[in-house]
GUVEX-899344 format. One record per residue (C-alpha): y negated, z negated, x; chain; residue number from 1. Coordinates in nm, 3 decimals, m for minus. Layout:
<sites>
SITE       py       pz       px  tilo  vodren
SITE        Y        Z        X     A     NUM
...
</sites>
This chain:
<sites>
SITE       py       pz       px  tilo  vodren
SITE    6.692   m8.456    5.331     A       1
SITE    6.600   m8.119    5.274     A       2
SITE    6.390   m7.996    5.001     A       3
SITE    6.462   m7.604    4.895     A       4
SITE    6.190   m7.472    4.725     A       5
SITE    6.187   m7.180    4.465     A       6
SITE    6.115   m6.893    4.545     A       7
SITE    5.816   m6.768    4.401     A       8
SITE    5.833   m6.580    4.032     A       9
SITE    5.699   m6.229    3.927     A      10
SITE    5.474   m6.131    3.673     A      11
SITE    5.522   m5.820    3.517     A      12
SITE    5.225   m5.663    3.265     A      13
SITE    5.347   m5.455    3.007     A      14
SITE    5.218   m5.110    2.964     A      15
SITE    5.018   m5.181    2.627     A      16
SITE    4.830   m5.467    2.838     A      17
SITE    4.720   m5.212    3.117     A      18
SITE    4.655   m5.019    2.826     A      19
SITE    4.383   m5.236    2.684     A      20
SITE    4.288   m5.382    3.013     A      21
SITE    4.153   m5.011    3.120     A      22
SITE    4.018   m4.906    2.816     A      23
SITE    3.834   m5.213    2.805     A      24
SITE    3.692   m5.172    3.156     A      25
SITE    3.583   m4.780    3.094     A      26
SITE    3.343   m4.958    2.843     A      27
SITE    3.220   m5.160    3.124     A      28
SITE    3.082   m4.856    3.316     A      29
SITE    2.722   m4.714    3.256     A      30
SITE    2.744   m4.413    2.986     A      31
SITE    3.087   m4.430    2.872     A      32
SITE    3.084   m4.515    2.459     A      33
SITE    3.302   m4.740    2.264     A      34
SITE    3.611   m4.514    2.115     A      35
SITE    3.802   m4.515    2.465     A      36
SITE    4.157   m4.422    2.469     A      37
SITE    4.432   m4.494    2.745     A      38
SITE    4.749   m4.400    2.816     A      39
SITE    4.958   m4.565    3.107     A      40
SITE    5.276   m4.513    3.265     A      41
SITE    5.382   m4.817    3.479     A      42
SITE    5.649   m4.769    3.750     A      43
SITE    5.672   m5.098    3.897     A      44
SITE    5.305   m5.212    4.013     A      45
SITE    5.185   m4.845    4.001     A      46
SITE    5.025   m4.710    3.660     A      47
SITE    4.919   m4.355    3.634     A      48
SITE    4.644   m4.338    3.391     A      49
SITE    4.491   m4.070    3.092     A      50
SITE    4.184   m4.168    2.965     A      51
SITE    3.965   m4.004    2.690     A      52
SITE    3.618   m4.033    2.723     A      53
SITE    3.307   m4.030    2.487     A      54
SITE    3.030   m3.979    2.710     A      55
SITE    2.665   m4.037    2.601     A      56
SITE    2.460   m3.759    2.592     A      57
SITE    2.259   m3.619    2.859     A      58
SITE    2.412   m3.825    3.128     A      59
SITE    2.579   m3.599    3.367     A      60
SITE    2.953   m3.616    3.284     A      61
SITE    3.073   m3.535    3.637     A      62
SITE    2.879   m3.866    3.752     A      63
SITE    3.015   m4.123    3.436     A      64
SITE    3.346   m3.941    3.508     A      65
SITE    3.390   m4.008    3.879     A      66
SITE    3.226   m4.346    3.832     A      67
SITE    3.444   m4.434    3.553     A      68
SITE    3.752   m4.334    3.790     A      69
SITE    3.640   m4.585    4.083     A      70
SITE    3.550   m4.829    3.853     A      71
SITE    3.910   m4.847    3.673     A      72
SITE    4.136   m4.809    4.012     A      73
SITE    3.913   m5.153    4.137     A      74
SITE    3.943   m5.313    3.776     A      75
SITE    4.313   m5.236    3.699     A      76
SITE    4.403   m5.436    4.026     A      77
SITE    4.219   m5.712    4.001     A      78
SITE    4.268   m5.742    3.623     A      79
SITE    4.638   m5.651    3.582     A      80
SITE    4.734   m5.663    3.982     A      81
SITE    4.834   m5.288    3.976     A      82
SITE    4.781   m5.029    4.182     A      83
SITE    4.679   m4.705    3.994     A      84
SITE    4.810   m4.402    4.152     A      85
SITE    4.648   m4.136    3.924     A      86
SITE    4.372   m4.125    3.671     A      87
SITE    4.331   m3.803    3.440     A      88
SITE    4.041   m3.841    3.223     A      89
SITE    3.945   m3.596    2.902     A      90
SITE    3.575   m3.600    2.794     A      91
SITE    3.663   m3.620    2.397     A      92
SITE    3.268   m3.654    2.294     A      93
SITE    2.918   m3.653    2.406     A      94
SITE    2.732   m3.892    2.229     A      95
SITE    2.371   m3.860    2.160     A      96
SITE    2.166   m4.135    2.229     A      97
SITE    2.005   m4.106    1.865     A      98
SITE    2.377   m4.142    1.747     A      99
SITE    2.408   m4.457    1.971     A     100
SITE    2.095   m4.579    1.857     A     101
SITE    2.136   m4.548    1.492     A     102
SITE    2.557   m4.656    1.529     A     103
SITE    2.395   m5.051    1.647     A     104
SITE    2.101   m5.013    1.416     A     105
SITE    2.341   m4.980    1.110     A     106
SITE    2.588   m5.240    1.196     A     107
SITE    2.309   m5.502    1.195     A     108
SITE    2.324   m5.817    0.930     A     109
SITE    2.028   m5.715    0.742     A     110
</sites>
């Protein structure tokens, strides 16, 4: 007897998935603020990325930038299993830390 077995499947992510998968991980780097935006093109298992950026304010944006870049080319693989092949990022806003501050302060259940 001989058993045939299937052959394995693909998964495909849409784009609007990579979409929130990045924008999600931009929030998880160091100095990047909440209002990200993305914008992915998938070709297969290849995205090319644009990403706007609040930054807070007076981190150096060249540093969050680059870091932010590394950070979503690991993520979008292991999150989404593709393999980013360009990531433009804007810087829309620096954010003061004050503004930060007093943005969790008034969402607080008082």
């Amino acid at each position: 007897m001989t058993v045939v077995a299937d052959p394995p499947g693909r998964t495909t992510v849409s784009e609007r998935a990579v979409r929130r998968i990045v924008a999600r991980a931009a929030q998880e780097v160091d100095g990047v603020e909440r209002d990200v935006t993305v914008r992915a093109q998938l070709t297969g298992d290849h995205a090319a990325l644009r990403v706007s950026l609040p930054i807070r304010y007076p981190l150096p944006v060249a540093r969050v930038s680059e870091d932010c870049r590394r950070h979503l080319i690991q993520r979008a693989g292991e999150l989404a299993g593709v393999a980013v092949t360009e990531v433009r990022i804007e810087v829309t806003a620096l954010v003061l830390e004050t503004d930060t501050a007093a943005a969790r302060s008034a969402r607080r259940v008082r």
